[in-house]
N, C-alpha and C positions, 0 to 999 in steps of 0.2 A: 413415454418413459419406458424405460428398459425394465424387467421385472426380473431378480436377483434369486439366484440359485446359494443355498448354501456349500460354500468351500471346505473343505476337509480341516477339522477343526483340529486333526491330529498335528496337522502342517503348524494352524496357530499357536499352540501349545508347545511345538518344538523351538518357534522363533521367540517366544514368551521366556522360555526358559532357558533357552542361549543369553540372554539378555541383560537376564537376572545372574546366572552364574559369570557375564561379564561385570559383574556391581553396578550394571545401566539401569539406576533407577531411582524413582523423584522426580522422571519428567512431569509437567503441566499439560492437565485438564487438555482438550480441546483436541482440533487439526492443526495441520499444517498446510500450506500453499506456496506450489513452485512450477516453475515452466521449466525447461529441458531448453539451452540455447543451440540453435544450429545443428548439423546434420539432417536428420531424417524425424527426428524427433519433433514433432509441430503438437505436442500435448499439454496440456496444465491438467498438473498430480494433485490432489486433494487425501493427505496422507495422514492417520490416525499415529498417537503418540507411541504404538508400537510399528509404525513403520508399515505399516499395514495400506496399500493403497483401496480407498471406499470409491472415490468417483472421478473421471478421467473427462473432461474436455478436449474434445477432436478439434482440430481445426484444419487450414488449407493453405493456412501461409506459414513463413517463418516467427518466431516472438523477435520483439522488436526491443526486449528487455524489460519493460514493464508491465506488470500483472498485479490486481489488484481485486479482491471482492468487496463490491456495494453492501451496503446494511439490509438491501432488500433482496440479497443474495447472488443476482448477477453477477457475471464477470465482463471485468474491464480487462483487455490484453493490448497492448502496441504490438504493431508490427511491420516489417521491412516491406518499404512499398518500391518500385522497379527505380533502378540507376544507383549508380558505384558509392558505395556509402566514401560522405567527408571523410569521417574517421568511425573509428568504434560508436556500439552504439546508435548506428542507424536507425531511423523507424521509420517516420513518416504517415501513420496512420495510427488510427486504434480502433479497436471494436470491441460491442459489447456481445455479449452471450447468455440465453437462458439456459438452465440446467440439463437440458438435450443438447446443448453448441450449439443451436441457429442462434445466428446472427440479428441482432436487435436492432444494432446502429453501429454506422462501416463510415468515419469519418478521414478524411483527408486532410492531413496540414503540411503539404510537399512541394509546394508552388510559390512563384513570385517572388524566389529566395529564400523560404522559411523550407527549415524539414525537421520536426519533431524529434527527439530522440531522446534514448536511455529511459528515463520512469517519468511514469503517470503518476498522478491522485485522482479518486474521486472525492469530491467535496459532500457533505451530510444533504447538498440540494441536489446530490445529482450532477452537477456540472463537472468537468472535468479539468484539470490543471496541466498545463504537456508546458517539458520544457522545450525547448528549438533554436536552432540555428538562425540569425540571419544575415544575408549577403550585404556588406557594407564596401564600397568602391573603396579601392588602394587610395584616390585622390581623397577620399572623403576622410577614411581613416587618418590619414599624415593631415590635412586641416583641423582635427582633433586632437591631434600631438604625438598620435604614434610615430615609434621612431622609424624611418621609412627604411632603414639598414635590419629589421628585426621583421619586415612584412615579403611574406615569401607570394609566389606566384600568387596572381588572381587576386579575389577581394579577400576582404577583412572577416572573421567570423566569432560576433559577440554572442551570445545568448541571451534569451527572453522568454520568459515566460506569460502563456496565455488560458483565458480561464475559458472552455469553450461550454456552450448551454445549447445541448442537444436538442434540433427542432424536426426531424424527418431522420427517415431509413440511414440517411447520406449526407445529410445537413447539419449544421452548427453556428450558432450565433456565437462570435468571441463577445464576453461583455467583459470582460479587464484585461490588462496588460499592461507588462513590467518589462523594462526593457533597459539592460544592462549597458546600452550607450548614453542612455541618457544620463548617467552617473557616473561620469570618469572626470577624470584630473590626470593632469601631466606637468612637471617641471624641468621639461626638456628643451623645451624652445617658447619665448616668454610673447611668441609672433604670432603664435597658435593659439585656437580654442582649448580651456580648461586649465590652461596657467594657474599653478600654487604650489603653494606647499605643501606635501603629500605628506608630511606625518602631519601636520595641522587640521587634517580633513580626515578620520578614519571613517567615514559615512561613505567616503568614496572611493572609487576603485581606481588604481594606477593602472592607467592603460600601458603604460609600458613594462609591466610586471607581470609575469616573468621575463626578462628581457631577452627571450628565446625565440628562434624562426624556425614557423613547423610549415611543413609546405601545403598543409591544409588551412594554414591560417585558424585554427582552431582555437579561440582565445581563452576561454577560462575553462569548456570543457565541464559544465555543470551535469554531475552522474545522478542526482536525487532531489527529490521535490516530496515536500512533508506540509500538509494545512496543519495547522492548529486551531481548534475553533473555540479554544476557550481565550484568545488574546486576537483572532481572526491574523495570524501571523501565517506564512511562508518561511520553511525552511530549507535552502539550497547545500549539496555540497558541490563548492569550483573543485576541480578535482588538480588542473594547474597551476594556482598559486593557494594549493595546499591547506584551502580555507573551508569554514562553513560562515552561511549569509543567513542573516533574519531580515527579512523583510516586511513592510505594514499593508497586508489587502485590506485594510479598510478604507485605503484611498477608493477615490474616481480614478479613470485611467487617464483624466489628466493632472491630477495629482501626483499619480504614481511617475509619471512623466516630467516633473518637476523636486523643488527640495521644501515643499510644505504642504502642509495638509496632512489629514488623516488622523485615528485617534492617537500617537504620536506626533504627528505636527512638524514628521519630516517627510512627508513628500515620500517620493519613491529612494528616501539615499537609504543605504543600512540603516538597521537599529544594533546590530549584532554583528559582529565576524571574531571568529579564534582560529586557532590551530597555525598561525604562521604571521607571526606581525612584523616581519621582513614587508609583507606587501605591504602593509600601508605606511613604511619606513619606519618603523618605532621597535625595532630590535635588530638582532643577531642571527646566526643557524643556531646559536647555542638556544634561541628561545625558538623555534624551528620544535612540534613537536606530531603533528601532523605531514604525512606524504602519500599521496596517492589515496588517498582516504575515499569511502564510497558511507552512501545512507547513512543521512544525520537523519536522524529519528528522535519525534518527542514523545518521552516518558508518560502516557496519562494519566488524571488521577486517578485513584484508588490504586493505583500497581506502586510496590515499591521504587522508590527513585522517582515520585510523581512529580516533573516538571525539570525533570533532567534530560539532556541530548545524549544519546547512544551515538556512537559512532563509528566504522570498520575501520580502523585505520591501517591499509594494506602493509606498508613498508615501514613498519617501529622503529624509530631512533633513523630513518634512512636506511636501513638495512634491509636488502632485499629476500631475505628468505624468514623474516618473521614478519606476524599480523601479529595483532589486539584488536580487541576492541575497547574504546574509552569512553568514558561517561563522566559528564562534563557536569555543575551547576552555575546555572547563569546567572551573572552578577546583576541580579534588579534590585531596583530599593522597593519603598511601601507600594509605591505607585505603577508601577513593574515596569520602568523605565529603565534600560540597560543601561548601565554605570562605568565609566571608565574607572582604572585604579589612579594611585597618584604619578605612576609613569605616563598614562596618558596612553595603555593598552586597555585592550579588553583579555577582561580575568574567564578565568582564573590564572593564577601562575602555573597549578597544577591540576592535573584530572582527579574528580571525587574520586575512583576509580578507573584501575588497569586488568584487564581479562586477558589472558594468556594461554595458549593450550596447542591442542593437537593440529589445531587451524592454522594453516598457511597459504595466502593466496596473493599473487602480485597483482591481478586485474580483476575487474566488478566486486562481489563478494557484500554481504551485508550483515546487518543485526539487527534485533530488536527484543525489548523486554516485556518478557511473558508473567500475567498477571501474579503469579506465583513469586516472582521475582528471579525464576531463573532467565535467560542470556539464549533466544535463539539464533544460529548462525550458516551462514551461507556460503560453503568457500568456494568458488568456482571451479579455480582448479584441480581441487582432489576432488567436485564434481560428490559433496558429501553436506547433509545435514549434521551441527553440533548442537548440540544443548548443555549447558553449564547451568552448575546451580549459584545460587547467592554465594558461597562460600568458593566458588573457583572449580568444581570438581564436576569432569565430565557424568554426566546423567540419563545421554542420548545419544545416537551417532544413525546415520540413514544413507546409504547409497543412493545417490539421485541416478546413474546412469549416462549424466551429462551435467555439461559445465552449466552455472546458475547462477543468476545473477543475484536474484533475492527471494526470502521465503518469507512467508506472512502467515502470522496465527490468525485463527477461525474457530472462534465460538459455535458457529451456527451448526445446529444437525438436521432439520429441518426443510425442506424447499416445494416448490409447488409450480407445475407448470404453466399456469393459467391463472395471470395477477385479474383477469376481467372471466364475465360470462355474459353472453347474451339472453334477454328474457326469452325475447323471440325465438331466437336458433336452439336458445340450450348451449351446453355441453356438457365434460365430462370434467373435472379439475383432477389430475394427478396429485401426489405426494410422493416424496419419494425422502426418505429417512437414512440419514450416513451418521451411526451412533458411534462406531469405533468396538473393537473389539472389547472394550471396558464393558459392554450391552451386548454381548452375545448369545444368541438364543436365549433370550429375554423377552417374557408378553409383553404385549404393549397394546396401546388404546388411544385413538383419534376420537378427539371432542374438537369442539365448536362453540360460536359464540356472536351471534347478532349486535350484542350491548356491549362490545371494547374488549380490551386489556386491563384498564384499569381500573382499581387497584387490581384485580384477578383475588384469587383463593388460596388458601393453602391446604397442600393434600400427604397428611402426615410428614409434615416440615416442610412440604417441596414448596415453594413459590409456582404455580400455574396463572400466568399471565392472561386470564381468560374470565371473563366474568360471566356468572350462572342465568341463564334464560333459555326460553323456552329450546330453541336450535340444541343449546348444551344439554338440555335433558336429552330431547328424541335422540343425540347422537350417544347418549351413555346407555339412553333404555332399549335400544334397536341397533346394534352393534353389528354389522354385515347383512344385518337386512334391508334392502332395495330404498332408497337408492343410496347406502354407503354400502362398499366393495372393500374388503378386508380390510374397515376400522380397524380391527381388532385382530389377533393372533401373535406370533413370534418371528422375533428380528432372525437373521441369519447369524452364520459364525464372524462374519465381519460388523454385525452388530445393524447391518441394515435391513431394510423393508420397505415395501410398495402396498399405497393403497389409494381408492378415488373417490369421490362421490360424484354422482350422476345427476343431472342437472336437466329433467328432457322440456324438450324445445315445443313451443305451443301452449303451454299450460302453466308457466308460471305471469302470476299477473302483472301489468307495467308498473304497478307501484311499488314492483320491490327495483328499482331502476334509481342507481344511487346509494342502495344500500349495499355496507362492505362487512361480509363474513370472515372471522378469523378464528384459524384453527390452530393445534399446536397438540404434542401428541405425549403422551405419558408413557415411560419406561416401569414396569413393575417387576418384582420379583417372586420369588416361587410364591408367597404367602399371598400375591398380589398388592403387597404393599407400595406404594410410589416411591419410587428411589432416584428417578429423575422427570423433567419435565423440559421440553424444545422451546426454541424461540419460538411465536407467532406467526403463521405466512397471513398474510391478508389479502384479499378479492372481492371483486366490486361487480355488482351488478349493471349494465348497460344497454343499452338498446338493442 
């Protein structure tokens, strides 16, 4: 790890107070995270609530549009792997990164037809969700029902998505998969697979909608993928028929491949679609309220709007030089079965909420809600962060440098280089601490803890996720003496700090082999009172 010099604190104080004489204030606790699309730019910013960059990922390729941090702080990136992207959006691969940028795991899904693209997830196990392309023959398609006057050069290109479970450097087992052919309808030709009536089936998607010929065959154009793990749901935005998708991952992937099963009990069809019910024939443009839309995003609990959809929606009303963002509540009953109304849509008729402002962006662009309950925003092409608060009113604004597709908030300040240690070998575990200018030159204090997180202590109201034993004492009574390496001292002006403990190789016994140490570091202030305390990193002893 890199060991951090203090920056000229006069510089932080001058941006601090432009800021404030701008009335930019009220932003939310935390980070932020963003990649820079294209040019020369191959970076992921990790950017404090004054704007302030703490810590920068190098990489070697271009972003592939999706970036994402793990729970255990890793980062997940996509990125554009070689040959002429279909359309926007390319990617073809993704890789993970520990807090130095080496590369963890460099997986491929660009083959045999399929090519990844636009946003990732990672799932709470680790596995990852990509969504992708795949090649379906012109003959296969029109046996399907497309209409053959609407299919331009070459094959057919539906989307699907796959849940991959990382097994090696370079490897991945898919274990699920959803796959948006197996779910069409068409009442175009009665000769054909998929024959009905398409407002009678909102579950399914009309393959002939939008009845438009792009010459990449590009058919719905999915920009975003959201888990939900408190209903094990999938959330899609199609980006060309103007919709968002809920889907059931609690199937099998031959469920999913079917119209039954699952803890809903339909199979892989919808449980969910809004923003345009022209597609599934059951309205007008006048109900048309959704266009070009990017990142359906769910609301989690405890944040304001818990179990509401955020949504960018690029082109408002159709018109192309404003955005919003909208925020939607999904019509479930007791059983959180999605309900149609008595038209035979799915609700609402209108959005809980409409967000409006300085933001305008015709392509990528996202949102999501910050636990405070303001509105983070990503517009690409002013190539700028926004922040709104609950009430509408700008509270943050950040120069990214380059166009973006989406930003993601980051609790975590904490990280560690070394999730293992060998008894044998030894080594050293870094820490490396990104607190944000709100912790600037501020002591601080690295403890320890053999016996868990939980419940942890509390240290003059703080919550410390760490429970008292022996490791916790020696590391509070022995503070930079051998073998911990600046536990203890003051954060820089951007609020961060480096420190390790030494771990030497030969002399610890094999029965601590299996056992996992977890640390997490304390912010105090002049009095040395505790004023905050870091997530937990955790490490494991191994052979």
């Amino acid at each position: 790890m890199t060991r951090h010099t203090s920056s000229a604190l006069a510089g932080l104080l001058l941006a601090a107070g432009l800021l404030l004489a701008a009335g930019l204030c009220g932003q939310a606790d935390g980070h932020r995270l963003y990649a820079v699309n294209g040019g020369n730019d191959q970076t992921t910013y990790l950017v404090d609530r004054f704007g302030q960059t703490l810590h920068a990922w190098t990489h070697q390729t271009t972003v592939g549009l999706g970036v994402r941090l793990h729970t255990d702080g890793t980062l997940y990136r996509s990125y554009r792997t070689a040959g002429q992207p279909i359309s926007g959006g390319m990617g073809g691969a993704v890789q993970r990164f520990d807090i130095d940028s080496n590369v963890l795991w460099d997986f491929h899904y660009d083959t045999n037809g399929n090519r990844s693209h636009h946003d990732i997830e990672v799932m709470p196990n680790g596995n990852v969700l990509l969504i992708a392309w795949e090649d379906v023959s012109a003959a296969d398609a029109i046996a399907a029902g497309r209409d053959p006057s609407t299919l331009g050069a070459g094959v057919f290109r539906p989307d699907h998505v796959v849940e991959v479970m990382p097994t090696g450097p370079t490897t991945g087992t898919i274990v699920w998969e959803w796959h948006a052919f197996d779910h069409m309808i068409q009442d175009l030709d009665p000769t054909k697979a998929n024959f009905g009536v398409v407002a009678d089936h909102p579950e399914l998607i009309d393959i002939n909608f939008p009845a438009t010929n792009m010459s990449s065959n590009d058919f719905s154009h999915v920009n975003s993928v959201e888990y939900v793990e408190e209903f094990d749901w999938i959330i899609l935005s199609a980006h060309r028929p103007d919709e968002i998708w809920v889907v059931d991952h609690s199937t099998t992937t031959v469920e999913a491949a079917g119209h039954s099963g699952g803890n809903w009990g339909k199979g892989g069809d919808l449980l969910y679609r809004w923003g345009n019910p022209q597609a599934y024939d059951n309205g007008t443009a006048a109900d048309q309220v959704l266009f070009g839309q990017h990142a359906a995003r769910w609301v989690p609990a405890g944040y304001p709007g818990a179990g509401n959809i955020t949504i960018f929606n690029n082109n408002a009303a159709g018109i192309g030089s404003n955005s919003e963002v909208v925020e939607i509540t999904p019509p479930l009953d007791a059983s959180n079965n999605f309900v149609l109304d008595p038209s035979g849509r799915y609700g609402p008729s209108v959005p809980t909420s409409v967000l409006s402002g300085a933001f305008a962006a015709q392509t990528q662009s996202g949102s999501v809600r910050l636990p405070n309950g303001n509105t983070l925003i990503a517009s690409a092409g002013q190539a700028m962060l926004f922040e709104y608060d609950a009430a509408g009113q700008l509270v943050w604004q950040h120069v990214t440098g380059g166009s973006i597709f989406q930003a993601h908030y980051v609790e975590r300040n904490l990280w560690s280089d070394a999730p293992t240690v060998s008894v044998s070998a030894g080594g050293t575990v870094e820490f490396e601490m990104f607190g944000g200018t709100d912790v600037r030159l501020t002591p601080y204090l690295l403890l320890g803890s053999a016996a868990g997180t939980s419940p942890g202590i509390v240290l003059d109201g703080v919550q410390l996720d760490l429970e008292v034993d022996g490791w916790f004492l020696a590391m509070l009574s022995s503070p930079n003496v051998f073998p911990f390496q600046n536990t203890t001292g003051s954060l820089d002006a951007l609020g961060r700090g480096s420190m390790s403990i030494v771990f030497p190789g030969g002399i610890l016994p094999p029965a601590l082999v299996g056992l996992e140490l977890d640390h997490a570091l304390l912010v105090l202030d002049g009095a040395l009172t505790v004023i905050r305390a870091t997530n937990p990193v955790g490490m494991t002893f191994v052979d």
